[in-house]
C-alpha positions as CSV (number, residue, x, y, z in Angstrom):
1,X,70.1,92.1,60.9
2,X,72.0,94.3,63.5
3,X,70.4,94.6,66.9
4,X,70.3,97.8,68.5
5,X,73.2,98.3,72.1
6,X,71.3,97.3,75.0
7,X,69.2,95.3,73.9
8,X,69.0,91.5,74.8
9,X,70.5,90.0,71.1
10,X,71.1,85.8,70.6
11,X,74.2,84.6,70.9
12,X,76.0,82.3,68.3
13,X,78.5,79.9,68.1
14,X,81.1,79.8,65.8
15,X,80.0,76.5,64.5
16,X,75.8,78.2,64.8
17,X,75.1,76.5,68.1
18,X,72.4,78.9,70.0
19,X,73.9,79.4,73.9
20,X,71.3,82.0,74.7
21,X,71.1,85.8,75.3
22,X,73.5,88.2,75.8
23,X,72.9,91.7,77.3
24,X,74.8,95.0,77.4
25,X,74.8,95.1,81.1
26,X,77.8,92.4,81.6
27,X,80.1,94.6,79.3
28,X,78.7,97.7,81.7
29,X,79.2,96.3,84.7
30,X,82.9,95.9,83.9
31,X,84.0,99.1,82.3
32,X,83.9,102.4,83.8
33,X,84.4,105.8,81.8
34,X,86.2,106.9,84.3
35,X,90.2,107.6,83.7
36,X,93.1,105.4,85.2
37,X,94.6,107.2,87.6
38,X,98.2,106.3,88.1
39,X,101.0,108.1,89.5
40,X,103.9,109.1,87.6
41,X,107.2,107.5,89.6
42,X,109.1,110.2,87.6
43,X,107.0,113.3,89.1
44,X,110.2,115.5,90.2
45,X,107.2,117.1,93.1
46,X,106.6,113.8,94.6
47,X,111.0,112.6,94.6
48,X,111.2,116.0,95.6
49,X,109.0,115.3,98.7
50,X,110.4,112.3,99.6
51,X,114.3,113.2,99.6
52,X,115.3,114.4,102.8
53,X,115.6,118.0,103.4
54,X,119.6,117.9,103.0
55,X,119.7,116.4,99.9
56,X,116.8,118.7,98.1
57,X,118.7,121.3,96.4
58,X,120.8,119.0,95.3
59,X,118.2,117.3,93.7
60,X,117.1,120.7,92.4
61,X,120.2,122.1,90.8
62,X,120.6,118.5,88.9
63,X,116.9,118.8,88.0
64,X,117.1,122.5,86.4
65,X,120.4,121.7,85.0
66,X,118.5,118.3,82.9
67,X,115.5,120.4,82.3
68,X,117.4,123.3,80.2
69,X,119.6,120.2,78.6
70,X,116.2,118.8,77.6
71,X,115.4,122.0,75.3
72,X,117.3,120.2,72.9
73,X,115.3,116.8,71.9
74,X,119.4,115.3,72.5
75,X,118.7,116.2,76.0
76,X,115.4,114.2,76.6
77,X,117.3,110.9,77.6
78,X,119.6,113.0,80.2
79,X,116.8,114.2,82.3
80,X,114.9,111.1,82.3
81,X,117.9,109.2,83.4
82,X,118.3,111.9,86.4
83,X,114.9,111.6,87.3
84,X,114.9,107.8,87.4
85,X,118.3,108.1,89.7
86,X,117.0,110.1,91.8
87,X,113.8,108.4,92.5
88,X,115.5,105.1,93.1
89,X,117.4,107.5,95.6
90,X,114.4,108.8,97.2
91,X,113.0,105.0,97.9
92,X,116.4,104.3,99.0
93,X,116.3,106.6,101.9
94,X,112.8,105.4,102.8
95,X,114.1,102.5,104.4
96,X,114.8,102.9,107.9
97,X,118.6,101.1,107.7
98,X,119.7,103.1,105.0
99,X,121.9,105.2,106.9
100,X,123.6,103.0,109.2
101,X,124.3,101.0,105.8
102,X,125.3,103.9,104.3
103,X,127.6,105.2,107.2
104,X,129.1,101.2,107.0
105,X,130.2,101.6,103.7
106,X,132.2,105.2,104.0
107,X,133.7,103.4,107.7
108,X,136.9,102.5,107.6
109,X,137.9,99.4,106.1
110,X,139.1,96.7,108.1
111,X,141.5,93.6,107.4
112,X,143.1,94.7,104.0
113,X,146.8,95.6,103.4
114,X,148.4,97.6,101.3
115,X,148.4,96.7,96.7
116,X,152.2,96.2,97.0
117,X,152.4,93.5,100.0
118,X,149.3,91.8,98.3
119,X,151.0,91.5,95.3
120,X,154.0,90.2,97.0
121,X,152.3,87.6,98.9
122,X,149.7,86.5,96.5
123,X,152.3,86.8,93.1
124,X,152.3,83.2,92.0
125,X,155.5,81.7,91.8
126,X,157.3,81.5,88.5
């Protein structure tokens, strides 16, 4: 015989071993009807808001460009793969040494030598 939700029902064992009650309120106390809220790390407004003000319409014109590609269900990967590039590029800038990296890495280049004298000096004998 089924007992009615919410009220206080005996609880069995698998092997029929009484281990007492069991009441609705533990399963209540631990579920809420309220939705999950998460944000979407894809959300072109919040990349959008974190990009710096230089780079935005950039970000933009590659945006509308995906969007219109996406019409066509071929199109669907395309802007999801410019959305996901562009919000690892908005984290990126979040860090405060991303531009002195940044201005490292287009410096000039120090301690090489030309392809040619490399490949003469480092040719192995034959």
């Amino acid at each position: 015989m089924a007992c009615p939700i919410g009220s206080p029902q005996a609880a069995w064992t698998p092997v029929g071993r009484f281990v007492g009650t069991v009441t609705a309120a533990r399963y209540d106390d631990t579920v809420s009807a309220q939705p999950a809220e998460r944000e979407d790390p894809l959300d072109p407004q919040r990349i959008l808001d974190q990009l710096p003000s230089d780079e935005r319409g950039f970000f933009l014109d590659q945006y509308r460009e995906a969007v219109e590609n996406a019409r066509d269900p071929a199109g669907w990967k395309q802007l999801r793969r410019v959305l996901r590039l562009w919000r690892f590029h908005a984290d990126a800038v979040q860090d405060p040494g991303y531009r002195e990296a940044l201005d490292a890495a287009r410096g000039p280049v120090s301690g090489g030598m030309p392809l040619d004298d490399a490949v003469r000096v480092y040719r192995p004998a034959s």
